[in-house]
C-alpha positions as CSV (number, residue, x, y, z in Angstrom):
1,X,0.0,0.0,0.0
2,X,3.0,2.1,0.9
3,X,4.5,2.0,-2.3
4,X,1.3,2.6,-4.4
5,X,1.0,6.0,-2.6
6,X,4.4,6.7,-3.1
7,X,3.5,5.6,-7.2
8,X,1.1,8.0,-7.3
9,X,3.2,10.8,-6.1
10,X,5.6,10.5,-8.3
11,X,2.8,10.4,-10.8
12,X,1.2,13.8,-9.8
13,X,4.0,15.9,-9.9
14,X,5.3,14.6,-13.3
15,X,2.0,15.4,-14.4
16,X,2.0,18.9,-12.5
17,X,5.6,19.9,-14.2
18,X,3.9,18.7,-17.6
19,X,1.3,21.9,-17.0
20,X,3.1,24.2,-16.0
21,X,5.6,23.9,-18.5
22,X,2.9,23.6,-21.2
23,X,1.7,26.8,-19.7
24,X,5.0,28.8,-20.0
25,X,5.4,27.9,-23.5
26,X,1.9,28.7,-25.2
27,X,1.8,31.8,-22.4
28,X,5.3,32.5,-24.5
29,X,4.1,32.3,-28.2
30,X,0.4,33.8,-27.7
31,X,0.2,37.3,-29.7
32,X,3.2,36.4,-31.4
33,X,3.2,36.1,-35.2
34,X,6.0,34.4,-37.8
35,X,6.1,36.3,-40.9
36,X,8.5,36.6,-43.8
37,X,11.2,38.6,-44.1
38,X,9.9,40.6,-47.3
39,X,6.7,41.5,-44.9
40,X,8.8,42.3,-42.7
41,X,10.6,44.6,-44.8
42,X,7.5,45.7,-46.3
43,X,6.5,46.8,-42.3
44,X,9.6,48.6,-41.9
45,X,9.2,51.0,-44.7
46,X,5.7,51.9,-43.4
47,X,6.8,52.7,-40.3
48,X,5.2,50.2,-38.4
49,X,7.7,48.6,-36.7
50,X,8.1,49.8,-32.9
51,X,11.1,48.2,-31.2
52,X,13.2,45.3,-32.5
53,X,15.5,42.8,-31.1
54,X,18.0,41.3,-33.1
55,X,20.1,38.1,-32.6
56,X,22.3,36.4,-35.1
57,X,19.6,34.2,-36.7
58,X,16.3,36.1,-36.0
59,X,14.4,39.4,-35.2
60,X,11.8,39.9,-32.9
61,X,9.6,42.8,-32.0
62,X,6.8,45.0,-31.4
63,X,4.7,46.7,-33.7
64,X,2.8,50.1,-33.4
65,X,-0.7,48.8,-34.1
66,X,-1.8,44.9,-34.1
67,X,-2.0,43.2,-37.3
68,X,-5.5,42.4,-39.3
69,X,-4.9,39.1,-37.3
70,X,-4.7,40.8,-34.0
71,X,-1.2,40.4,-33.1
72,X,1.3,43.2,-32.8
73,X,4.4,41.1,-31.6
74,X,6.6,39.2,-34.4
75,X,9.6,37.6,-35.0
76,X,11.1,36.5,-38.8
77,X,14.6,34.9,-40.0
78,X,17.5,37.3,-40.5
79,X,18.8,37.4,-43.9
80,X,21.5,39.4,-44.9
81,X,20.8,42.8,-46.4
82,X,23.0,42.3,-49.8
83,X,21.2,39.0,-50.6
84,X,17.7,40.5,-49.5
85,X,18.2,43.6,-52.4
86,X,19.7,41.2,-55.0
87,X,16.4,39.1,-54.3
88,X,14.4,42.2,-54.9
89,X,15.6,43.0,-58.2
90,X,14.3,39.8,-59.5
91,X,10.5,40.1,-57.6
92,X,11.1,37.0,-55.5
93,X,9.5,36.9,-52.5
94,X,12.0,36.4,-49.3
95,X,10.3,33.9,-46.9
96,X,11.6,32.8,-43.6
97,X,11.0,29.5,-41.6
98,X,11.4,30.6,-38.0
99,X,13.1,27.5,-36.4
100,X,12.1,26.0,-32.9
101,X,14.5,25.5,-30.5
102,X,12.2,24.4,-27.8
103,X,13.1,21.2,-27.6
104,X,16.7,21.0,-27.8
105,X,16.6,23.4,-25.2
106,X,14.3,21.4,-23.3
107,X,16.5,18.1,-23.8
108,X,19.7,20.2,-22.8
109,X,18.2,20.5,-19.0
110,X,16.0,17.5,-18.4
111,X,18.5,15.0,-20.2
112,X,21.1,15.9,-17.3
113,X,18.5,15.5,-15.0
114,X,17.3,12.3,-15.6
115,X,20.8,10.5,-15.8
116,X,21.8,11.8,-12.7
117,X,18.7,11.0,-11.2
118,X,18.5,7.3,-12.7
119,X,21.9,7.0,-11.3
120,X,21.4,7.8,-8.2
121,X,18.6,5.5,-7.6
122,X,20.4,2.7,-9.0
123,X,23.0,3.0,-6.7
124,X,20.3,3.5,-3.9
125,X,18.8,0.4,-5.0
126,X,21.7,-1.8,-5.3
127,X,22.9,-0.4,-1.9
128,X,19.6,-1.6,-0.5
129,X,19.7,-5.1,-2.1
130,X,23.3,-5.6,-0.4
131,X,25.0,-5.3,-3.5
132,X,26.8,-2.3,-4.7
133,X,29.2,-0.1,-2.6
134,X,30.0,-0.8,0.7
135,X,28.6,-4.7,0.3
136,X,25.4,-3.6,1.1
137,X,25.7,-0.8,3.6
138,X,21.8,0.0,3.4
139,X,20.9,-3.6,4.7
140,X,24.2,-4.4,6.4
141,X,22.5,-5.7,9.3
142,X,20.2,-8.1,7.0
143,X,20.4,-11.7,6.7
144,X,21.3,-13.7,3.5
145,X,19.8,-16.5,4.6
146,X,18.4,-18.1,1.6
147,X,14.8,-19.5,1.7
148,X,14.3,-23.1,0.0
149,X,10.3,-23.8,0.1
150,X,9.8,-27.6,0.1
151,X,9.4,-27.5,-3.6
152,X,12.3,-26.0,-4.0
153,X,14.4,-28.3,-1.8
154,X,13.4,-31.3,-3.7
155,X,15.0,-33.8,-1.5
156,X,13.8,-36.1,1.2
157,X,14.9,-39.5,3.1
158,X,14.8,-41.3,0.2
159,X,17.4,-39.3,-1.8
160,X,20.0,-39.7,1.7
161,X,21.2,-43.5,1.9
162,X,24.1,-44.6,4.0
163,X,23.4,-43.2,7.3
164,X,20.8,-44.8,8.3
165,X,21.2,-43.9,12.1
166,X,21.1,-40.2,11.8
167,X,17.9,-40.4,9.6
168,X,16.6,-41.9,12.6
169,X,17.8,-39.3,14.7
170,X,16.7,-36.7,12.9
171,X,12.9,-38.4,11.9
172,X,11.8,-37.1,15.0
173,X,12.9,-33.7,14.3
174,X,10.5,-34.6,11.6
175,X,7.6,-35.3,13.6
176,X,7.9,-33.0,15.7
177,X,7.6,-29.8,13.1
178,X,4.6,-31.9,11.5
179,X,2.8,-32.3,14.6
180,X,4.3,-30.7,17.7
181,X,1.2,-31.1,20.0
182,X,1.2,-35.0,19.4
183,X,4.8,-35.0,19.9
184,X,5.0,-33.6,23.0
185,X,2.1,-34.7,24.9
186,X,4.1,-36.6,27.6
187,X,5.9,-33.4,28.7
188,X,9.3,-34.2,26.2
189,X,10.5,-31.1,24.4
190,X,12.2,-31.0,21.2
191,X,16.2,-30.7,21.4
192,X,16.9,-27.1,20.9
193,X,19.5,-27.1,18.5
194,X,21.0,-30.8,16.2
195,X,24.6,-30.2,15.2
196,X,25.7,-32.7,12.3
197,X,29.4,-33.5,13.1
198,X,31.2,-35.8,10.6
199,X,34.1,-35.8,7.5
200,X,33.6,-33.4,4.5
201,X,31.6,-35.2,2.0
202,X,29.5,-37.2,3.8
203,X,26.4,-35.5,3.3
204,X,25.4,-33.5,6.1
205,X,23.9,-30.7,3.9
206,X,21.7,-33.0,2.3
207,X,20.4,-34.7,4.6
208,X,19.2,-31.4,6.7
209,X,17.2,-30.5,3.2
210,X,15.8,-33.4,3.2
211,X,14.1,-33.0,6.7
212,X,13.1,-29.7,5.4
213,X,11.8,-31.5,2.3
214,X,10.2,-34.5,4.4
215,X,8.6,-31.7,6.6
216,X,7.4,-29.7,4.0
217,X,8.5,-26.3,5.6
218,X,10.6,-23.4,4.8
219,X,14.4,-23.9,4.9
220,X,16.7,-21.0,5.9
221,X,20.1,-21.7,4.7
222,X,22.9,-20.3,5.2
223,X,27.3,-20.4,6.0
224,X,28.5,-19.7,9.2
225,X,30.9,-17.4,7.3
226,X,28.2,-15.4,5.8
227,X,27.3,-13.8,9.4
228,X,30.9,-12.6,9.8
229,X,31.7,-8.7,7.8
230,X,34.3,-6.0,8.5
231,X,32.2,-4.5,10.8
232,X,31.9,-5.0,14.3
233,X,28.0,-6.0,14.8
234,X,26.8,-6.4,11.9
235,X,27.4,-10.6,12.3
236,X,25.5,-10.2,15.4
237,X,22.7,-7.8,13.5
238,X,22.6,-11.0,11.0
239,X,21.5,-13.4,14.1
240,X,18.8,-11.4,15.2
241,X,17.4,-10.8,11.6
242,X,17.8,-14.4,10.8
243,X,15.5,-15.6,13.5
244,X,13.4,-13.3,13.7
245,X,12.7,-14.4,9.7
246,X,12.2,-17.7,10.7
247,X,9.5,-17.1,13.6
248,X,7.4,-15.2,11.0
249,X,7.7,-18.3,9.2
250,X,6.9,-20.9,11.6
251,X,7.3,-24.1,11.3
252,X,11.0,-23.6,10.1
253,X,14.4,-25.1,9.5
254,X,17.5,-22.9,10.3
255,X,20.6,-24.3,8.5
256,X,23.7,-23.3,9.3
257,X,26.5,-25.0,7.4
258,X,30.0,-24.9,8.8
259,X,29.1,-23.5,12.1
260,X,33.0,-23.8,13.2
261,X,33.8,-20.4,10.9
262,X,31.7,-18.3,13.4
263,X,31.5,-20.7,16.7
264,X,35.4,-21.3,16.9
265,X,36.3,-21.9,20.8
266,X,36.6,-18.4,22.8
267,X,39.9,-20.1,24.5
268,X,43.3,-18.7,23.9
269,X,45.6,-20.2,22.0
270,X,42.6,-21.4,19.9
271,X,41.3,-18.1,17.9
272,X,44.5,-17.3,16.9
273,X,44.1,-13.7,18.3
274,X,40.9,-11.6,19.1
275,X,38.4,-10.9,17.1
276,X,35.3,-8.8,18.5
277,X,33.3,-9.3,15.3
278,X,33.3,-13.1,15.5
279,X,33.0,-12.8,19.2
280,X,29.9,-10.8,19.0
281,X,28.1,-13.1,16.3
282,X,28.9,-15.8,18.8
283,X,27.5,-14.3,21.9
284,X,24.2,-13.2,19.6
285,X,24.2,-16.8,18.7
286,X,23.9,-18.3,22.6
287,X,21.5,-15.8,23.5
288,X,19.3,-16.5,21.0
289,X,19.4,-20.1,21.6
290,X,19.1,-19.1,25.2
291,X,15.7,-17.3,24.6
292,X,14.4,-19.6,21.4
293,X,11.1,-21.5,22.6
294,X,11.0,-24.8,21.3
295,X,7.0,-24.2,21.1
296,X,7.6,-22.2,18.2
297,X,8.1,-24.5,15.7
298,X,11.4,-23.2,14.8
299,X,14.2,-25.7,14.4
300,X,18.2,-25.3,14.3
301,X,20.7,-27.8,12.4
302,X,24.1,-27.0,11.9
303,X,26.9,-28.9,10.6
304,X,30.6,-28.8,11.1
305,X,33.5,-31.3,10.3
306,X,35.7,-29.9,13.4
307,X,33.2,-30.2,16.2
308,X,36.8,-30.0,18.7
309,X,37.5,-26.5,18.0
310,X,33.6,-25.0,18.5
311,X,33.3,-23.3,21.9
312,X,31.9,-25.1,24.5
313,X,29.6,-22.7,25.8
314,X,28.0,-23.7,22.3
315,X,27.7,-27.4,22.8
316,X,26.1,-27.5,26.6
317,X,22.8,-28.6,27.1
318,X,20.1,-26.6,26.4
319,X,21.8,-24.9,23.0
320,X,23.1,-27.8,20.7
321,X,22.0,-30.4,22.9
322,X,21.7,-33.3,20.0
323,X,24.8,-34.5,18.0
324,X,24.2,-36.5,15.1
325,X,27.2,-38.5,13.4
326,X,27.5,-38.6,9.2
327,X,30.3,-40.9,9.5
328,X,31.6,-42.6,6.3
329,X,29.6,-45.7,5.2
330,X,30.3,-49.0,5.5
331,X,30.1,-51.6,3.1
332,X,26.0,-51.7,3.2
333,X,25.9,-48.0,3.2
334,X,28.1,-47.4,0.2
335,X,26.2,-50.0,-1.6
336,X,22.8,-48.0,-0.7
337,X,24.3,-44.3,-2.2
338,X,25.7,-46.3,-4.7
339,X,22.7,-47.2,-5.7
340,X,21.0,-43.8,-5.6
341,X,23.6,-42.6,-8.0
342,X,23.6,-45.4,-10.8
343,X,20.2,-44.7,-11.5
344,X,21.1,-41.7,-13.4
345,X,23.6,-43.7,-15.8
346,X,22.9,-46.4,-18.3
347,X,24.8,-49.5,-16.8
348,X,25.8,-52.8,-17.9
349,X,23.3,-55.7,-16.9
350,X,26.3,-57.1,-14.9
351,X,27.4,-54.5,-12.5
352,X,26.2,-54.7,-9.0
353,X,26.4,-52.3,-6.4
354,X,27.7,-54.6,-4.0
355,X,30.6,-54.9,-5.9
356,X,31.9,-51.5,-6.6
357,X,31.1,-51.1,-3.0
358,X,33.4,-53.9,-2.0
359,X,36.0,-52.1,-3.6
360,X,35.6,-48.6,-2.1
361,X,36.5,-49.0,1.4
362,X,36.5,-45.2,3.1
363,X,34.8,-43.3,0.2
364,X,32.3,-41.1,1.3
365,X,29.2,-39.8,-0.5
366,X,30.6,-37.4,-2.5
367,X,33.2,-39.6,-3.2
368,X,31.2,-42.2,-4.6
369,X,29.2,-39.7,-6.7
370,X,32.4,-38.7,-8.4
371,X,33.2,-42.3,-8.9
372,X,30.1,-42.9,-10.3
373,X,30.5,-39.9,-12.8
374,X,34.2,-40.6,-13.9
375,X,33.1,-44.1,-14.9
376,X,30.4,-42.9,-16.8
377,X,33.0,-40.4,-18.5
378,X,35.4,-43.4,-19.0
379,X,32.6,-45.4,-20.6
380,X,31.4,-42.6,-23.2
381,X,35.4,-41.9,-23.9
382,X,35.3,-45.5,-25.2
383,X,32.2,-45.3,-26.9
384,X,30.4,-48.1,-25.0
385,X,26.5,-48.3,-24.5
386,X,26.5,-49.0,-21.4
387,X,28.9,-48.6,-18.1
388,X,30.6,-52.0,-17.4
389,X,32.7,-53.0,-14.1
390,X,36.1,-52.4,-16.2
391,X,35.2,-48.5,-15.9
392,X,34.6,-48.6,-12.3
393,X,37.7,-50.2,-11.9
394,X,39.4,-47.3,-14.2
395,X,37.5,-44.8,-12.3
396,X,39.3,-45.8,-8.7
397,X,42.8,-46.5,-10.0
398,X,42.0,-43.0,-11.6
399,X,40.7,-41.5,-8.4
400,X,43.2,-43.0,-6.0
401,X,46.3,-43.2,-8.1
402,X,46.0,-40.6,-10.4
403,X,46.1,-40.5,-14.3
404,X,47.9,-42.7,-16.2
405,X,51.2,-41.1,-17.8
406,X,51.6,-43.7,-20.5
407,X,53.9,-40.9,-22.5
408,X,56.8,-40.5,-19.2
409,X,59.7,-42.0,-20.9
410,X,62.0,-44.4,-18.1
411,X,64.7,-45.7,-19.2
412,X,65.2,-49.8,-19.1
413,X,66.9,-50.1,-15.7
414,X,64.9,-48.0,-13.9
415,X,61.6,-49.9,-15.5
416,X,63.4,-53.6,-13.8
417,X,63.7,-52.1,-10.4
418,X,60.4,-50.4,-10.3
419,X,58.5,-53.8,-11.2
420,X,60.8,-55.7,-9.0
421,X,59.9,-53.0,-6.2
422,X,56.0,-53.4,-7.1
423,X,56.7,-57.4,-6.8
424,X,57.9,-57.2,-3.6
425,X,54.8,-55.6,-2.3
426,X,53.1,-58.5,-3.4
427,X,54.9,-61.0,-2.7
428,X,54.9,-60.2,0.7
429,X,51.2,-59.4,0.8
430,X,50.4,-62.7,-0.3
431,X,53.2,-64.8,2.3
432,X,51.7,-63.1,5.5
433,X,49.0,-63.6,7.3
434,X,46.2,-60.9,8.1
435,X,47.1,-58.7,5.0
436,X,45.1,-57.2,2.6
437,X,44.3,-59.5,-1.0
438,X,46.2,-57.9,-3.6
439,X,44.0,-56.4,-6.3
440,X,46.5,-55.3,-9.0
441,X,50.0,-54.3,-10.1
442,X,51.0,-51.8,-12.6
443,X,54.4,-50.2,-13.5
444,X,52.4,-47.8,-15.8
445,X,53.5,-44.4,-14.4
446,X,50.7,-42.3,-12.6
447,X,50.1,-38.9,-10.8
448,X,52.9,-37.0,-10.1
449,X,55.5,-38.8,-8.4
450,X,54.1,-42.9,-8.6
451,X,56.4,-45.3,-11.3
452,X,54.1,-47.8,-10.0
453,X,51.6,-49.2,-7.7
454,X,49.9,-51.5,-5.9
455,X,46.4,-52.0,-5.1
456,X,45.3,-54.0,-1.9
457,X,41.4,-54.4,-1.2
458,X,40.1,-55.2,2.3
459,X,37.4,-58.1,1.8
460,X,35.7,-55.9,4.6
461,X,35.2,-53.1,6.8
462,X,37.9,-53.2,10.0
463,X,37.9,-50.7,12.6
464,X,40.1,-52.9,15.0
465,X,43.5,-53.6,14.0
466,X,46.4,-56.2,15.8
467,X,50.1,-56.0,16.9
468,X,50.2,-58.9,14.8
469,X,48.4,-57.2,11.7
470,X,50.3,-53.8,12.1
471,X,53.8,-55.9,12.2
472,X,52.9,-57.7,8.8
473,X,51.5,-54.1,6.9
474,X,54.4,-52.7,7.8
475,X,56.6,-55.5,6.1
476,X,54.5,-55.5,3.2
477,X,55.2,-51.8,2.8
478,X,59.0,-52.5,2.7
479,X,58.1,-55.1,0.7
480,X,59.3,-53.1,-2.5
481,X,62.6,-51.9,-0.7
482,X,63.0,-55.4,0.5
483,X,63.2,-56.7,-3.2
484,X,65.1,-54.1,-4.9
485,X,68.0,-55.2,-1.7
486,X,67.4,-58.9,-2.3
487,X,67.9,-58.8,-6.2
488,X,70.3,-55.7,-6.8
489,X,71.6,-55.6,-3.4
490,X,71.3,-51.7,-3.6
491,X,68.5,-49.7,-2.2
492,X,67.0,-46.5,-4.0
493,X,64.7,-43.7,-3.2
494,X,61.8,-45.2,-5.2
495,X,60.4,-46.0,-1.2
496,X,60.4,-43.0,0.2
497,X,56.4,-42.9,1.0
498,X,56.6,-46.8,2.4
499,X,59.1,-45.4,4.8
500,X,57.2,-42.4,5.8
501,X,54.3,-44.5,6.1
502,X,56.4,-47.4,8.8
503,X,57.5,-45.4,10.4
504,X,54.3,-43.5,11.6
505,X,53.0,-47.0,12.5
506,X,56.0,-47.9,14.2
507,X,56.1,-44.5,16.5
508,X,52.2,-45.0,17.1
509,X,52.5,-48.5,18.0
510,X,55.5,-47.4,20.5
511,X,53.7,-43.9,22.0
512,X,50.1,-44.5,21.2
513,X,48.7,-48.0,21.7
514,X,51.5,-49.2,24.1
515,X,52.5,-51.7,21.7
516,X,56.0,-51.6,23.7
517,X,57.7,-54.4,25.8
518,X,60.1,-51.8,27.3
519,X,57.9,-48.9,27.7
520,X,54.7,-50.9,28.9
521,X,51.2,-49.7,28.3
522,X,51.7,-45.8,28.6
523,X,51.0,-43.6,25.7
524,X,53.8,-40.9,25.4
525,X,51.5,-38.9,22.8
526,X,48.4,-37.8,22.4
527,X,46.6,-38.3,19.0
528,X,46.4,-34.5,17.6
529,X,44.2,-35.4,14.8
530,X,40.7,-34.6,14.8
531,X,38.1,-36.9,15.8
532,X,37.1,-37.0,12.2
533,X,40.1,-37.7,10.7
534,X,42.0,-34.2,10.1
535,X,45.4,-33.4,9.9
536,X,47.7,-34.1,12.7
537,X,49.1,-31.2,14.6
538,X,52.6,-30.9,16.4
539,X,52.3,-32.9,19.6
540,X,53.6,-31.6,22.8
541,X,56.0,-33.6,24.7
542,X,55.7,-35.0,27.9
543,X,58.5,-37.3,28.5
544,X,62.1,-37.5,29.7
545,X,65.2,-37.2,27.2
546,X,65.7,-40.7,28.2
547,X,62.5,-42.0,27.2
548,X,62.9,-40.1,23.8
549,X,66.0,-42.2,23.7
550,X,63.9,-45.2,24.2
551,X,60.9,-44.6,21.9
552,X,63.7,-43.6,18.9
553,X,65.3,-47.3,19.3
554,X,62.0,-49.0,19.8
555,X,60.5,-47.4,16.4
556,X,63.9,-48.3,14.5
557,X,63.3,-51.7,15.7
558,X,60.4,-52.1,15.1
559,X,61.1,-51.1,11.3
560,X,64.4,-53.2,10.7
561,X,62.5,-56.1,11.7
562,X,59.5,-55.7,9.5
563,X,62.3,-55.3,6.5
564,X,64.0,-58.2,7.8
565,X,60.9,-60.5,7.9
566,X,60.3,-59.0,4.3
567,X,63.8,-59.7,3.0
568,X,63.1,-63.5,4.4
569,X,59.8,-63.8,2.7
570,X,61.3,-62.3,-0.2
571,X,64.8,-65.0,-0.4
572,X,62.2,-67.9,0.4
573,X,59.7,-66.8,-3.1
574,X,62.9,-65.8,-5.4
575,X,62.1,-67.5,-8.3
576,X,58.4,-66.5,-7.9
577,X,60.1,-62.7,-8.0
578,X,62.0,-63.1,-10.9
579,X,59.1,-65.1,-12.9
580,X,56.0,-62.2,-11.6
581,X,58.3,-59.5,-12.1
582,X,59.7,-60.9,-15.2
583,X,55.6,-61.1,-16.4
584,X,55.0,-57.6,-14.9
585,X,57.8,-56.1,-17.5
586,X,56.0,-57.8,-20.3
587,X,52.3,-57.1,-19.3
588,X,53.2,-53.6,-17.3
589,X,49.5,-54.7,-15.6
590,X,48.9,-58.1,-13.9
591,X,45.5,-58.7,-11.9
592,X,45.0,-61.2,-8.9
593,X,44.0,-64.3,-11.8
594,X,47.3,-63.9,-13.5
595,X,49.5,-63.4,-10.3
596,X,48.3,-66.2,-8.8
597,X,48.8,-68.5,-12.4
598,X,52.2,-67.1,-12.4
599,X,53.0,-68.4,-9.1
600,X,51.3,-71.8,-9.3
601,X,53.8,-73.0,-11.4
602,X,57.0,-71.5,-9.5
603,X,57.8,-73.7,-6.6
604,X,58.9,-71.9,-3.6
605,X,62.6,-72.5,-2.5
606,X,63.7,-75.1,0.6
């Protein structure tokens, strides 16, 4: 209504301008006559003419008594004097056409006008939208949430496979915004705020749209970086706004994605240095969960994949008093998205998802959605119909080893010792007990760095691993350095990452698990990784110079004897080296079948 008044306005005093102006100009030419130049001439020699005024292209004036049409003012064209004689001579009549300026004069004031006003309510409006100068410093304080209605969402349980658990979790959240009275009839109240804690990639974003889209409410999404500016407030401002947008829109889902980039722990040491505006956004954030009434049909989600580093004020009871874990599937649950995803691609009749399941141990969602989409890729670069299992096998070698670089030229020698080296992985995999079945070999150069590699597949899921089991991966790691000592009695830098890799199992077997005769069941170090799997951070030590001693010998130990054991293996399966490796030269790529026929008919030595 507000802005139909102001319409209207607007509308009046163009119209009003219009009048007046329109006025002005007839009140301007009324009693004024053009005539020719010759009548005027003609008025001139009968003294008729008053008062003149003369410019450089016409003459206008006053004459003593009106015309027979009643006017006594005219103007004419000014021609020249010389050319207005000669015309005479010859009895041609001099006429003038007394040219309007009006509206270039007109257009010469309002044109101005108008740009400069059009301007300036562009920038006006753009200023207002939170665009523009400033980033929005008309609605500064607004939030950019962004609304998904449930039509717009388009996703609900049945689009989230994989964690079956926290669709449980989060099905009462569910019932409770489709019928809160029901749900709380017993005197149970809904959890104030449900933080989603788990790795990136395993779809915590989409499963909070789909309880929005299985609830069939509005869905206020937005990052936890968003609420954070350059001014001090304004994050806070953004709180406020946003739920105050989603109690006019009751029942509602607030969303905030990675909650850690404005709820990072007040502690120091932990921020990194102050910071007011974060600070502020934080505080506004607790008091609003402080005073949010669960009655009102509003609902917070959040998600984070570094739930360590949030404040703790943030996770007490009574503000995020529900965490929900999107951990990475298992062997069932990969199986489940992967079926989701293949039904947007034609497959072939013969691939299961169980299969490319079994063969993607710690993928995640998105993961698996990318795997899904290279294969396809692979399969139309090949022109096939359909997508068979060979792409899906491409698709991880691709994905966990990197592409193929067919064209890196290695020169004879160093071809031997890397399929010597790749050998002795296998080997070695295949001798010990509790190791992972060998999928396939390759000397074909890939990535960056890798002249080879070998693929191991667990035949399933393990989350508890033994001395035993961590002594025998640790010798099939040196396998490859094992090999290149046994046959050219040299060692090269080819297994540089198998050494990094012992030797953080070795120093966690020693000052993590207690794993160590001499030091007993103690644990020297903390594990400074996140609970989800981050990056490990320096760890602070806690422990005497001699104990340092102690752990350094224990951890070399342990390594010389996994190389040793390796090196035995290795000396007892000689001729099943030379004859694999001698294959793996010819065929650059052996799988399990061939390995396996290779060493049926090699005996191994006494």
């Amino acid at each position: 209504m507000d802005k139909k008044i102001t319409y209207n306005a607007w509308y009046f005093a163009a119209a009003l301008a219009g009048i007046l102006l329109l006025q002005s100009v007839i009140a301007g030419f009324a009693g004024t006559r053009a005539i020719s130049y010759s009548e005027f001439q003609q008025l001139l020699r009968n003294h008729k003419v008053e008062a003149v005024a003369v410019s450089d292209r016409f003459i206008s004036g006053t004459l003593k008594e009106p015309l027979s049409t009643g006017e006594q003012r005219f103007t004419t064209t000014r021609v020249d004097e010389n050319f207005a004689d000669e015309l005479g001579k010859y009895d041609v009549k001099v006429s003038g056409q007394i040219e309007s300026t009006f509206l270039r004069d007109l257009l010469s004031w309002v044109v101005p006008v108008l740009l400069f006003v059009g301007i300036w309510f562009f920038i006006i409006r753009k200023m207002a939208a939170g665009g523009g100068l400033g980033g929005g410093l008309m609605a500064i304080g607004k939030s950019k949430a962004k609304v998904y209605v449930e039509t717009d969402t388009g996703v609900t349980f049945a689009d989230v496979a994989g964690v079956d658990e926290a669709k449980e979790e989060l099905q009462e959240v569910v019932d409770f915004l489709q019928n809160p009275e029901h749900y709380g009839r017993l005197g149970g109240r809904m959890p104030k705020g449900v933080l989603l804690v788990g790795p990136p990639g395993t779809g915590k974003t989409l499963i909070a749209k789909a309880v929005a889209g299985e609830a069939k409410v509005p869905f206020f999404s937005i990052s936890g970086s968003e609420f954070v500016e350059m001014f001090v407030g304004v994050g806070a401002a953004r709180v406020r706004d946003l739920f105050e947008q989603a109690r006019k829109h009751a029942p509602a889902i607030i969303f905030i994605d990675e909650l850690d980039a404005m709820g990072r722990s007040r502690m120091p040491g932990l921020t990194g240095g102050g910071n007011d505006e974060k600070e502020q956004t934080l505080n506004q954030l607790l008091v609003e969960l402080d005073g949010f009434d669960t009655k009102s049909g509003v609902v917070l989600l959040a998600a984070t994949n570094r739930p360590e580093i949030l404040d703790p004020a943030l996770l007490r009871a009574g503000r995020f008093d529900r965490q929900v874990l999107v951990d990475r599937p298992d062997k069932m649950g990969r199986a489940q998205i992967l079926a989701v995803h293949l039904k947007k691609i034609k497959l072939d009749p013969d691939v299961k998802p169980e299969q490319v399941a079994a063969l993607t141990p710690g993928f995640t969602g998105a993961d698996l959605a990318n795997l899904v989409n290279e294969a396809a890729l692979l399969a139309t670069r090949r022109d096939a119909m359909a997508v068979a299992m060979t792409d899906f096998n491409n698709a991880i070698e691709r994905i966990v080893a990197g592409l193929e670089k067919r064209n890196r030229l290695i020169n004879a020698r160093e071809r031997e010792i890397v399929a010597f080296h790749e050998m002795g992985h296998v080997l070695v995999a295949m001798a010990l007990p509790g190791s992972d079945p060998v999928h396939k070999v390759s000397i074909i150069p890939r990535g960056t760095g890798a002249l080879g590699y070998t693929i191991q597949r667990p035949t399933e899921d393990r989350f508890l691993v033994t001395r035993e089991e961590l002594e025998s991966r640790m010798a099939v790691l040196l396998g490859g350095r094992a090999a290149e000592w046994v046959v050219f009695q040299h060692l090269s830098t080819g297994a540089s990452d198998d050494l990094r890799r012992v030797t953080d199992i070795a120093r966690s077997m020693v000052v993590q698990y207690g794993m160590s005769p001499d030091l007993g069941p103690v644990t020297y170090e903390r594990d400074q990784r996140t609970m989800l799997g981050g990056m490990a951070m320096p760890a602070e030590r806690a422990y005497a110079d001699t104990t340092a001693s102690t752990i350094d010998r224990e951890v070399q130990d342990l390594a010389q004897q996994a190389f040793d054991r390796a090196v035995g293996v290795l000396n007892e399966r000689r001729a099943q080296l030379d004859a694999t490796a001698a294959k793996l030269l010819e065929s650059e790529t052996l799988d399990t079948a061939q390995i396996a026929a290779i060493i049926a008919q090699v005996p191994v030595s006494a």
